[in-house]
N, C-alpha and C positions, 0 to 999 in steps of 0.2 A: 565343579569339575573334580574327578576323582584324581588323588593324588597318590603316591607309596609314602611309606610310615616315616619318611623323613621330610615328608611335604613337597614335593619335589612332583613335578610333573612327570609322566609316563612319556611324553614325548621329547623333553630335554637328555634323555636316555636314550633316544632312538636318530642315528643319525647315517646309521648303511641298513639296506636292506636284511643283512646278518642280524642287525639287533633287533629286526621283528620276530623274526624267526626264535629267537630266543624268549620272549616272551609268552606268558601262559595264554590259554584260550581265549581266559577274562578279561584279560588286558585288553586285548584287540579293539571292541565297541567304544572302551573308553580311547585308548588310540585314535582310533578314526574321529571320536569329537575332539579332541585337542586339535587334529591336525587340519580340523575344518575348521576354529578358533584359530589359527593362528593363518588361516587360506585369508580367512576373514581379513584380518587385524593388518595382514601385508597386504593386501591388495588396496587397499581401503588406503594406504600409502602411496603404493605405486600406482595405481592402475592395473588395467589388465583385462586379459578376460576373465570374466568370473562366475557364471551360472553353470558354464557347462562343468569347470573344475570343483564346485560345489556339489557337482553329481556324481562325481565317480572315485570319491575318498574312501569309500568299502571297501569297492574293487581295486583299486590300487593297492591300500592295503594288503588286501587278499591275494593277490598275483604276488608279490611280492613275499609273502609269506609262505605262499606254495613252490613256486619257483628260484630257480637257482640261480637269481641273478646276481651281477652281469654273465655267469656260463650261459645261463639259459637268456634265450633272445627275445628280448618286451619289444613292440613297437607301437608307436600312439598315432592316432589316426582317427579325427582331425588333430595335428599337434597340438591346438591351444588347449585340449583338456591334460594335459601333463604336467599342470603346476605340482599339485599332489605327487607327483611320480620325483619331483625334482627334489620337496620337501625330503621324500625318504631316503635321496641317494645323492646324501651330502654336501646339497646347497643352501640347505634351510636357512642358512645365517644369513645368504646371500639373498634371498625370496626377495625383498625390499626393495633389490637394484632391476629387476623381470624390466626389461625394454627402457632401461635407459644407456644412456651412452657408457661404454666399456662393465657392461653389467649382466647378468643372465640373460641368454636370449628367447622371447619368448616364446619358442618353440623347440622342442629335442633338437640337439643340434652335437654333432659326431662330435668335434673337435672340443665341446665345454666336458662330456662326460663319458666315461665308457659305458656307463647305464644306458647310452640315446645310441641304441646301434642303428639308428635312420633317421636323418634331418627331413622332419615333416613340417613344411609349412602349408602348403597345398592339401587335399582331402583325397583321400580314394586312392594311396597308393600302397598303403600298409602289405594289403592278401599279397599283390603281383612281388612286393621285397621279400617278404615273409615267405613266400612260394620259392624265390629265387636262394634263400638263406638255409631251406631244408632240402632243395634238389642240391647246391651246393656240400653240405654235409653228408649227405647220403652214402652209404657203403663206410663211415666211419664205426669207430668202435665207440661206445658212449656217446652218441650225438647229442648236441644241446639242444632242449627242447624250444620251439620256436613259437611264441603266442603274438596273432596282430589284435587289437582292441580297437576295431572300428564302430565309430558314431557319431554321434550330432550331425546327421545329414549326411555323410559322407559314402555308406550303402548305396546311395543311390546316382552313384557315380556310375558310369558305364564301363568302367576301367574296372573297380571294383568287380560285378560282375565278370569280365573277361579274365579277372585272376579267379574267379569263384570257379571257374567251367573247368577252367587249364588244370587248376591244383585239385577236385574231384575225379577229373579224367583220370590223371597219373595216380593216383590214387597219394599225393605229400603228405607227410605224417608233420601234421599241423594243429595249431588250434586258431580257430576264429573265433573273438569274442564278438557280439553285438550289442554294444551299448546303445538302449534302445530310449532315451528319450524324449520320446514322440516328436521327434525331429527324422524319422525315418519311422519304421515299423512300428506298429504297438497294437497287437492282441494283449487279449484279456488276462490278469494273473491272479488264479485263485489255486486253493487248496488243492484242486486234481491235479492241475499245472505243476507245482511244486510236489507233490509226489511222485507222478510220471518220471519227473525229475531224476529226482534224487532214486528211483528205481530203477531206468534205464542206464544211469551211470554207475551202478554200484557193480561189483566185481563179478559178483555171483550173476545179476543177469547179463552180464557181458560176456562171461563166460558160457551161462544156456546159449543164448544168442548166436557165437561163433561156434558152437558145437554143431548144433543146429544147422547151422547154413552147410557147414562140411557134408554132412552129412544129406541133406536135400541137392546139395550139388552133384552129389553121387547121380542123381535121375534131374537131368538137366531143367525137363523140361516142367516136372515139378517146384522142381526149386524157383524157376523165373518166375514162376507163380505166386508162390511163398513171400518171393522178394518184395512183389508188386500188390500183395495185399499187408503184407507190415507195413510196408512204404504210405498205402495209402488209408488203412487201420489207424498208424498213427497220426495222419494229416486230418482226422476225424474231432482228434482233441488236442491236436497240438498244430502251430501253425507252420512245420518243419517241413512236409510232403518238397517244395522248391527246391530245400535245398539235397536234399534227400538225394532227390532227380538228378542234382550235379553231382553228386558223388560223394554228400559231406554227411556224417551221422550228424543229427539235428537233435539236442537237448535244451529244453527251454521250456515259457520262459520261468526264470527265477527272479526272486527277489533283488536287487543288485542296491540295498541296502542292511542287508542281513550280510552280517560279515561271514559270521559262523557258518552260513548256510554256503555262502561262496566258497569258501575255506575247503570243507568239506565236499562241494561239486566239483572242485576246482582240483581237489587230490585226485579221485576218482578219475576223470580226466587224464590225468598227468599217466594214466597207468595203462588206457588207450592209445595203440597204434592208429595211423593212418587219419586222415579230412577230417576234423570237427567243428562244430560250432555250436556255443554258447548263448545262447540270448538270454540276455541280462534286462531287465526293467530298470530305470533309472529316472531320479527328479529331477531337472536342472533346478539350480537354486538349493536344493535340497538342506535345508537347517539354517537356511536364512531368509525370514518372512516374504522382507521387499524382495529376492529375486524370486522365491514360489510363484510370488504373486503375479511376478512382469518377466518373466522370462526371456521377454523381447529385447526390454533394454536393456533389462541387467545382463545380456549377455557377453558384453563387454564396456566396460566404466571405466570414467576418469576419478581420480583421487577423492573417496568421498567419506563422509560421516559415517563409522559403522554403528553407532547407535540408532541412529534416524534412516540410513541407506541414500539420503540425499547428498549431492555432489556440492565438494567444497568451494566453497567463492560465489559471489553473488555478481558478476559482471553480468552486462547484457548479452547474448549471443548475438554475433554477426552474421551475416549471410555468409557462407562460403560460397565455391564451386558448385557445389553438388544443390546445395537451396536452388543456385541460377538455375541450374540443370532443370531441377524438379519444376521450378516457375513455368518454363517455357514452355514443359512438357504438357502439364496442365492446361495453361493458355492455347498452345497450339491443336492439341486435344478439342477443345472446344468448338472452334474452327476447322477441322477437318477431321472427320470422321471414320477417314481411311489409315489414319497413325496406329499403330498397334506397338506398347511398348512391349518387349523381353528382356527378363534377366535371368541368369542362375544362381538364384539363391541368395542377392543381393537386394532385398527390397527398399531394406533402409539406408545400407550403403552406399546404395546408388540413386537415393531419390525420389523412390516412385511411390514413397506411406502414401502419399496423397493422390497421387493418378489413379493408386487400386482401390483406393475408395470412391472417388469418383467417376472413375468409368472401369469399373470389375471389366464388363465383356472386352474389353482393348489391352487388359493386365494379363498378362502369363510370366508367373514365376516357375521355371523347369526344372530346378533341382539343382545340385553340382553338376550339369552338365554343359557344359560352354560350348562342345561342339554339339550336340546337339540345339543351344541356342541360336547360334550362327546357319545353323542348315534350316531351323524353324524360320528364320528370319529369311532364307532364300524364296522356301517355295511360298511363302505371305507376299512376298514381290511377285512370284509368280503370275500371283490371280492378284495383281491389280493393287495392293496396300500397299503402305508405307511403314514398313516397319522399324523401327526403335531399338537398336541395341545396345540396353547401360549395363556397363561391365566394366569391370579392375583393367589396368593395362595388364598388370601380373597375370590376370586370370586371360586375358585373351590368349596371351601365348598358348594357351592350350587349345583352341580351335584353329591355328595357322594354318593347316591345311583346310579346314570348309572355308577360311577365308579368299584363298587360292579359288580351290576347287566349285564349289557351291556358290559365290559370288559373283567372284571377279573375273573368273570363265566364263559366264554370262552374262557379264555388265549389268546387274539387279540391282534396283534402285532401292541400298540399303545404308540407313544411317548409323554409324558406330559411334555410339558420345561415352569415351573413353573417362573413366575417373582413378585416379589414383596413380596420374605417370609424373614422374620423376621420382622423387625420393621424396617416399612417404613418414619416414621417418621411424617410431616406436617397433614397428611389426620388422623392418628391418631387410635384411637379404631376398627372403621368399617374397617380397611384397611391394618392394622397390621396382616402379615402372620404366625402367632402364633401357629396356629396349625397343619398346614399338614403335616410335621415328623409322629405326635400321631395320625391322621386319616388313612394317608396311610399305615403305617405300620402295621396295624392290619388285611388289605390285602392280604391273599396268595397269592404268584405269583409276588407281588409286588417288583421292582426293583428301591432302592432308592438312588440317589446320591445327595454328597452337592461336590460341587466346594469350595477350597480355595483361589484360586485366577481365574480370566481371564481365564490364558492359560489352567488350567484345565478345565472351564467352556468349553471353544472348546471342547476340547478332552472327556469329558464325553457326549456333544451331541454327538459327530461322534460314541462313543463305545456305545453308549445308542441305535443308529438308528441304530446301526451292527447287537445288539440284539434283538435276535425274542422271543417276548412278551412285556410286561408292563413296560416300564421305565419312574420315573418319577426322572427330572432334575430341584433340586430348588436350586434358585440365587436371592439375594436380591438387589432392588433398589438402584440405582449408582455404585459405585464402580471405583471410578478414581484414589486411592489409587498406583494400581500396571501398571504396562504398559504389553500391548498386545505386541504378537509377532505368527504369522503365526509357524515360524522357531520351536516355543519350543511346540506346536501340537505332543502331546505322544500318542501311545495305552494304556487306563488304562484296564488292567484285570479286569472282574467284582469281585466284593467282595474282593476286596484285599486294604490296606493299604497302607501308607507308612510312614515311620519315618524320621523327619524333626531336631531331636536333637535326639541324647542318651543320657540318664544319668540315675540313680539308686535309688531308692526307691520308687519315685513318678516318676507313669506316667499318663501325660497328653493329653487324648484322644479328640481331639477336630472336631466335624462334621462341616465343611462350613467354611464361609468367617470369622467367629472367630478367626480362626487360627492365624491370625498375632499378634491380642490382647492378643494370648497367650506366643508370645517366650521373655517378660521380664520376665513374672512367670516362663516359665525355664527354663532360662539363671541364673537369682538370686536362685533357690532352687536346681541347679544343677538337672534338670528334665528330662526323657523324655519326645518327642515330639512328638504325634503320629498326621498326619492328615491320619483320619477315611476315608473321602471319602464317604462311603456307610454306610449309617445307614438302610440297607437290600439288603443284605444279613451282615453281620458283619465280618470282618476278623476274625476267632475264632478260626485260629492257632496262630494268632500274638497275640491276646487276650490271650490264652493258655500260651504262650514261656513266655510274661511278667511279667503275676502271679508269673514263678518259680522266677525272679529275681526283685521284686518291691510290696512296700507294699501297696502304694497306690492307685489306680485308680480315677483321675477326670476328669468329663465329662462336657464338654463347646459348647455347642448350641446354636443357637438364635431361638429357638423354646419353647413352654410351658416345663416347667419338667416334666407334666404328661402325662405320657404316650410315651415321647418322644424320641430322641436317647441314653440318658442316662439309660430311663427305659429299651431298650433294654439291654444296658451292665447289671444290674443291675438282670436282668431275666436268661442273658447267666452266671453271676459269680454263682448266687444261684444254678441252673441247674445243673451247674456241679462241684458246690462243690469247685472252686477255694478262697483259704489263701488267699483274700483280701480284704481291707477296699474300697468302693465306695463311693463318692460326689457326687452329681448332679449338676452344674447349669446352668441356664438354663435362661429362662425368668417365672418372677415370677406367681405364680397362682392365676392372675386377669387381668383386662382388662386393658393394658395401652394405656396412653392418648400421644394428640399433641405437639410435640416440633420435632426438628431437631433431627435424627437419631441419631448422637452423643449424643443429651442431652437426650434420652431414654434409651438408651445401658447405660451411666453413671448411670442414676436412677436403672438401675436394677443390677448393678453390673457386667456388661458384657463390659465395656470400661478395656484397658491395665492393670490403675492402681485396676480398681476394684474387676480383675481375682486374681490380685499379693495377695491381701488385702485378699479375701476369702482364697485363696492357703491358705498362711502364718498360717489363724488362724486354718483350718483344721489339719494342721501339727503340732502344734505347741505342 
């Protein structure tokens, strides 16, 4: 690694975006390899995501070097490729703590940096901010220039688009970059490509070009002509003509390893008025073998060997949630040949590596598009199937309305197996399934189960997919706790309970994987034990019988208290008049942040000892 004449690294020197800027041409390449060595060295610590931030170390660079930040407005989009953006602007010491408790978060996030002018944890919002942050500006004197850097899938959000039409239309003086790692778009990049390039953005034919059209506008009808054969002249050797259509000058694509060459499109650019877009070619993995090679997995790792790229520790892997998920899915697959799973963009996350190999035609992965997963999954009910929806709690939220709308307005027989609700832990605020208890259940029709353990997790898909209508089945991240077993696969009755302790005065009704953190609280208050199971429909004869013999009622979820399975009990005791005192807890009513699942559930009071603690003083 190239060092300066006192042996000193070029990037121990670089620690705001200013001091890139101050450094010579030459530097820059070697730059960008130190700061993919040291992407390396810290991840490979912490975790993290890491393939897709291994592909856009130029380009950051580069932006950064051209641009006047924090004046000028960077936004990242998907956030997880922003570790590099974090390295340049003054956490690099910090990079180590990325998604642990009280430590960088790992996604731009307003309040760690003035560099992150938009908390991106979700995909596809960058164009419509970035749109909103240059119509904002507008009619100032000196406006800051506003770049969004959208990729790794995120293009292909329908949101995206809908800011692509709006900020063309008006004609925002913007730049789109497309970071293009064949995770969305990817034409071909050769020698004409990077020339066109570097030709259409250079000053002088910017200037023929704006002359020119003035002048062809003089005879209208000429000119629309003119427009429409550039427009489509250059859609001949460049893949731009789309965006062209919306309203955006389309430059691309280029190298988006070549520093110099960004550096240089990237000034030119800067000197353009009005809609652009950039398409950038990019590796994921790029300078580190194991993720070129696996882009799949390395796309985000746990703490591993960076010489070998294999993960530290040799424990066995447990089953989690998401394994049961995948089990059943397969199994039930086999046996009925009307199941069609969907996800967006979630194949591994959600379970299905194995479904889509074994039955392709029943697999449809759609993209970042969730509401469009959810309306796919309607009209599949339509004619007759059974369709499958694995999806993030976090990511549902974002089709709430075809939930509404597209389903449960027509009573379609659609299964939702929910992964990732409660508090996920590492990914943090964005990612935390905090609320869909308190969305779905305000649902008619709507069918809601929490698993306590595994084997219920089985047993409630298979009773959930028995069911004809809306069921949805949430399960949160990991779960190695308890052991799987085929053998203990129950029928659960919908809406029915079941009691895990008896005891007398206090009874503790707990929805979901809570429930274990519940039987110290009572065991030590002599309690009962109820797991709820369904927080919709509600057992409201076992609800009923308990009142007559117990004073208290507490409710233990890992969902928001508002609105949530607690507020359900709290609606059914008032209702009807039942003698008894109710608690809630829940997770508290604000955004929590990154640290390991343990250390969140501790913070809010939802670990063993922190149930015991609450009990105790409600009682006392």
């Amino acid at each position: 690694m190239k060092t300066d004449k006192k042996n000193k690294k070029i990037l121990d020197s670089v620690d705001f975006p200013s001091d890139v800027r101050k450094l010579s041409a030459g530097k820059l390449p070697w730059l960008c390899r130190e700061v993919r060595d040291f992407l390396i060295e810290s991840v490979a610590q912490s975790g993290g995501h890491f393939g897709s931030n291994l592909g856009v170390v130029e380009l950051t660079v580069a932006l950064h070097r051209v641009f006047d930040t924090p004046r000028d407005l960077l936004i990242w989009d998907v956030g997880h490729q922003a570790y590099p953006h974090k390295i340049l602007t003054g956490r690099k010491k910090k990079l180590y703590t990325i998604r642990k408790k009280d430590g960088l978060a790992p996604f731009p996030k307003r309040e760690e940096s003035e560099y992150d002018v938009l908390g991106v944890g979700h995909s596809s919002t960058s164009i419509s901010a970035a749109l909103g942050m240059a119509l904002a500006n507008k009619g100032r004197k000196n406006p800051p220039q506003v770049v969004a850097v959208i990729g790794d899938g995120a293009l292909g959000s329908g949101m995206a688009f809908e800011a692509l039409n709006h900020a063309g239309d008006v004609g925002a003086d913007m730049l789109v970059v497309l970071n293009d790692n064949k995770m969305s778009i990817s034409p071909n990049v050769g020698g004409m490509g990077k020339y066109l390039t570097r030709l259409i953005s250079s000053p002088s034919y910017i200037n023929f070009r704006e002359q020119g059209r003035k002048i062809l506008d003089t005879v209208p009808a000429i000119g629309k002509l003119a427009r429409r054969v550039e427009s489509h002249g250059k859609g001949l050797v460049t893949p731009g003509t789309f965006f062209e259509e919306l309203g955006f000058d389309y430059y691309g694509p280029i190298d988006g390893h070549d520093v110099g060459e960004l550096v240089e499109v990237l000034s030119n650019l800067k000197k353009i008025k009005g809609p652009k877009i950039l398409h950038v070619i990019t590796k994921k993995g790029k300078g580190y073998i194991p993720a070129e090679d696996d882009e799949f997995s390395l796309h985000a790792v746990k703490p591993f060997d960076p010489i070998t790229g294999k993960k530290n520790g040799s424990a066995k892997k447990q089953l989690n949630y998401t394994d049961v998920f995948s089990q059943w899915l397969c199994d039930k697959a086999k046996k009925d040949n009307k199941l069609h799973a969907i996800t967006p963009a979630m194949c591994s996350g959600s379970g299905l590596v194995d479904f889509c190999k074994k039955f392709p035609a029943r697999y449809h992965d759609v993209g970042i598009a969730e509401q469009h997963a959810v309306t796919l999954a309607a009209g599949m009910a339509c004619q007759g199937k059974k369709p499958v929806v694995a999806i993030y709690s976090s990511f549902l939220q974002r089709a709430f309305d075809q939930v509404i709308h597209d389903v449960a307005l027509q009573n379609l027989d659609v299964l939702f197996a929910i992964d990732r609700a409660g508090i996920v832990g590492a990914d943090g605020a964005t990612h935390n399934g905090s609320f869909d208890l308190s969305f779905l259940r305000m649902i008619p029709g709507m069918v809601i189960m929490a698993p306590s353990d595994k084997n219920e997790c089985y047993s409630m898909l298979e009773s959930g997919y028995g069911y004809s209508g809306m069921v949805a089945v949430r399960y949160p991240r990991g779960g190695g706790e308890d052991k799987f077993s085929p053998k203990k696969v129950e029928a659960i009755e919908i809406g029915k309970a079941k009691i895990e302790r008896k005891g007398k005065e206090l009874a503790i009704l707990s929805f979901g994987a809570l429930t274990r953190n519940c039987l110290k609280a009572a065991r030590e208050n002599g309690a009962t034990l109820v797991n709820m199971r369904f927080v919709k429909p509600l057992d409201e004869e076992l609800l009923k019988n308990l009142a007559k013999t117990h004073k208290y009622f507490i409710t233990v979820e890992d969902n928001t208290v508002v609105g949530g399975a607690g507020s359900a009990v709290n609606e059914f005791v008032v209702n009807n008049g039942l003698d008894v005192k109710v608690k809630n807890l829940g997770l508290p009513d604000k955004f929590l942040q990154h640290g390991t699942r343990e250390e969140i559930l501790a913070e809010a009071g939802l670990d063993e000892e922190g149930i015991l603690k609450s009990i105790k003083e409600i009682i006392s």
